[in-house]
C-alpha positions in Angstrom: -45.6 -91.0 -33.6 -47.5 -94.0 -35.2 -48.9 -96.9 -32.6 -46.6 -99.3 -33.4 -43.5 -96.6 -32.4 -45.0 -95.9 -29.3 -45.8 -99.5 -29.1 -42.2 -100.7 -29.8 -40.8 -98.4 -26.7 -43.4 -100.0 -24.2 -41.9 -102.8 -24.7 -38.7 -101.8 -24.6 -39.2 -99.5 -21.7 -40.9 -103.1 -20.0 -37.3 -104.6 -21.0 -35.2 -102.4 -19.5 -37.2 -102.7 -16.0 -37.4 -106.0 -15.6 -35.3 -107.8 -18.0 -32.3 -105.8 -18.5 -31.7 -104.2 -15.0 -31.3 -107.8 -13.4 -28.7 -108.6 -16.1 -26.8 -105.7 -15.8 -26.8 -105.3 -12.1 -24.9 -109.4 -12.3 -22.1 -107.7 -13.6 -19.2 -105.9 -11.4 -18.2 -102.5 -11.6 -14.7 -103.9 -14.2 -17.7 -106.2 -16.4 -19.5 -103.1 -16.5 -16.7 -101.2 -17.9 -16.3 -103.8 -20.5 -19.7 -103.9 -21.7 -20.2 -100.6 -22.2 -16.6 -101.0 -24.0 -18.0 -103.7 -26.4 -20.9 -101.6 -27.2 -19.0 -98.8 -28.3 -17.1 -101.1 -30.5 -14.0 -100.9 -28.2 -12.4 -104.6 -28.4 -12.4 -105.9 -24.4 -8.8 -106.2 -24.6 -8.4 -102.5 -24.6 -11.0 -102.1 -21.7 -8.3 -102.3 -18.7 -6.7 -105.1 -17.0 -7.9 -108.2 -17.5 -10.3 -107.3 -20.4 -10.2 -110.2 -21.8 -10.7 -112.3 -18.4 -13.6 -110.4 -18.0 -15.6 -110.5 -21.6 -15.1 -114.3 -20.9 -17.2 -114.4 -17.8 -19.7 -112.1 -19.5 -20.2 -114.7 -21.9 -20.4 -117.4 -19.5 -23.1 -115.2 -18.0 -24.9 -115.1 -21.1 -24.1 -111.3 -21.6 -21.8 -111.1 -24.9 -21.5 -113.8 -27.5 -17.9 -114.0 -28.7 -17.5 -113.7 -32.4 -14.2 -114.3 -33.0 -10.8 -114.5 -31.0 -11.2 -111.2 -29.6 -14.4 -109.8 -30.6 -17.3 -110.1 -28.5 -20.9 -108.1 -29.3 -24.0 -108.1 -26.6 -26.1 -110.5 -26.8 -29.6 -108.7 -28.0 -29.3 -105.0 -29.8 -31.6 -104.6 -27.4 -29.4 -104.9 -24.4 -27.1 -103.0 -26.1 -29.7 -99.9 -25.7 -29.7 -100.3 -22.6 -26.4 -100.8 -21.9 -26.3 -97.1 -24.1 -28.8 -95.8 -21.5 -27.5 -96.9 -18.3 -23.6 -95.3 -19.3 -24.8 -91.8 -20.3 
């Protein structure tokens, strides 16, 4: 592994803890369900009742930016990672 791999997870790592958590742990057991929806490329919709409801409030909380009617992505790939890490 070159320095600026192992580099690149430090920071990523330093993300997670104290960037990520926080964000993640504003979100309710049903948001959580549709984030980790989203990043699996599952439209919200399709995420259980209210999907759509809730993707909206993720927005508003400055998790998911809404691309089109119906299609919402995370806000940073990063985020995404750790939204990855925290559902396996």
């Amino acid at each position: 592994m070159d320095l600026l791999e192992h580099e690149w997870r430090a920071v990523a790592r330093q993300l997670a803890v104290e960037k990520f958590s926080v964000e993640w742990n504003t979100a309710t057991a049903a948001e959580e369900q549709v984030l980790r929806a989203v990043v699996a490329g599952v439209p919200p919709g399709t995420a259980g009742k209210g999907g759509g409801a809730l993707a909206a409030r993720l927005v508003r909380k400055g998790l998911l930016l809404r691309r089109a009617r119906g299609e919402y992505a995370p806000y940073h790939p990063l985020f995404a990672d750790y939204v990855r890490s925290v559902a396996d």
